[in-house]
C-alpha positions as CSV (number, residue, x, y, z in Angstrom):
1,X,28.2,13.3,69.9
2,X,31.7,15.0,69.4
3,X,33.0,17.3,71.8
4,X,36.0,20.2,70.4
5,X,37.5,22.7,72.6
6,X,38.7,25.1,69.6
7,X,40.0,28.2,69.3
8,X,38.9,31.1,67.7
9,X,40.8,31.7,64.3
10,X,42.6,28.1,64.1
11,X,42.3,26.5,60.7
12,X,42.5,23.1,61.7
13,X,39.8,23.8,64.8
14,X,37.6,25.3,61.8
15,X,38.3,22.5,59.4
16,X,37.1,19.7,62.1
17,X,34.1,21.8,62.6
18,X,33.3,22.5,58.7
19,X,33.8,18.7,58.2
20,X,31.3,17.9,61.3
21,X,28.5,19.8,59.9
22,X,29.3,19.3,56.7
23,X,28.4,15.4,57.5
24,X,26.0,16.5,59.7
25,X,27.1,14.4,62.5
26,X,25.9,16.0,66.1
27,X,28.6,18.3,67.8
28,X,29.2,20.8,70.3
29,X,32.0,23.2,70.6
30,X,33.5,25.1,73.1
31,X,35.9,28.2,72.5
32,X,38.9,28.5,74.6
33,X,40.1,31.9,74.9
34,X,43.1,32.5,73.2
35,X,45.6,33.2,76.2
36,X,48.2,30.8,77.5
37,X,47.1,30.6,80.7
38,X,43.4,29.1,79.5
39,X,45.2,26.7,76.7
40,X,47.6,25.7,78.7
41,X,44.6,24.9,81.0
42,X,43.0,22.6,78.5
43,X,46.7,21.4,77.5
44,X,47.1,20.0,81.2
45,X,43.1,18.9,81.2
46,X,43.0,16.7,78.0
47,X,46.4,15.5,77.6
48,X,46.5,17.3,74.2
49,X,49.6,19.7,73.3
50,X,47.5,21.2,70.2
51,X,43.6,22.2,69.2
52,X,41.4,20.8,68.7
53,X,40.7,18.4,71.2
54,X,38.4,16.1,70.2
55,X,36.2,13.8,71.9
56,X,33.5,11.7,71.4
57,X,30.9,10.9,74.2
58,X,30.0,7.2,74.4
59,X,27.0,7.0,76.8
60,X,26.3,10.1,79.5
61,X,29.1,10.2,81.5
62,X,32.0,8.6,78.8
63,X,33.7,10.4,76.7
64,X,37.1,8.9,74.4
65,X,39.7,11.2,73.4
66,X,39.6,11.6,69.5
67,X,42.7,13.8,69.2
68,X,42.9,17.0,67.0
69,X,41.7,17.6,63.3
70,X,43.9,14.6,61.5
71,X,42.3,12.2,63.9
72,X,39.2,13.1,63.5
73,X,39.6,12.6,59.4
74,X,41.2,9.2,60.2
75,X,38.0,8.4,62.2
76,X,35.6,9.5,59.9
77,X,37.1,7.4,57.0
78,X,36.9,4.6,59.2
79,X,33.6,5.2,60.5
80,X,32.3,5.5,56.3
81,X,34.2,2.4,55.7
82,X,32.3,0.6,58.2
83,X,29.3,2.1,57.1
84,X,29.5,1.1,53.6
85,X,30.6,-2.2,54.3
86,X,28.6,-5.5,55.1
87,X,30.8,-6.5,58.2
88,X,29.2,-8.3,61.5
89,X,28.7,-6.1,64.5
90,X,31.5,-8.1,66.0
91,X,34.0,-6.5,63.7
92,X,32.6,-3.4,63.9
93,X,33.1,-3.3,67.6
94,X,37.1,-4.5,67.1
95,X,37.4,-2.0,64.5
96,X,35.6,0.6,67.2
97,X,38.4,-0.2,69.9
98,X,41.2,-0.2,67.5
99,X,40.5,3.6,66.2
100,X,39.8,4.8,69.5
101,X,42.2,2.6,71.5
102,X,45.8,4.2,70.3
């Protein structure tokens, strides 16, 4: 499941979230209020200067630090290139690190 902390009225937060359910790929958002002291909040909490933040949760208490709306496109294209490709799970899992690992 993906994880965004958006913000109300942000194109980019609003693109990542069209693309999610567009794909249908399990999400859950949550809205940051629009004041600098609650981004700056999150800014400090996720490492992340911009929103989204993105994250994907790998088993219940994991989660991997995505980035913001271009990484998320990046990781999707990856994710359908795996998906349409006839590669061994061992280079699936390489390619898995690689995205995720920057």
């Amino acid at each position: 499941m993906f994880i965004l902390y958006v913000l109300e009225e942000c194109p980019y937060c609003n693109n990542s979230l069209k693309e999610l359910k567009n794909r249908k790929i399990k999400h859950k958002s949550i809205v940051v209020k629009n004041t600098d002291e609650d981004k700056n909040f999150y800014k400090k909490q996720n490492g992340m200067n911009t929103f989204p933040q993105i994250f994907v949760q790998v088993d219940k208490d994991n989660f991997l630090k995505i980035g913001g709306n271009n990484d998320l496109m990046e990781v999707l294209e990856q994710c359908n290139n795996i998906k349409n490709s006839s590669s061994s799970l061992d280079s699936i899992y390489y390619t898995y690190r690689n995205i995720y690992e920057k």
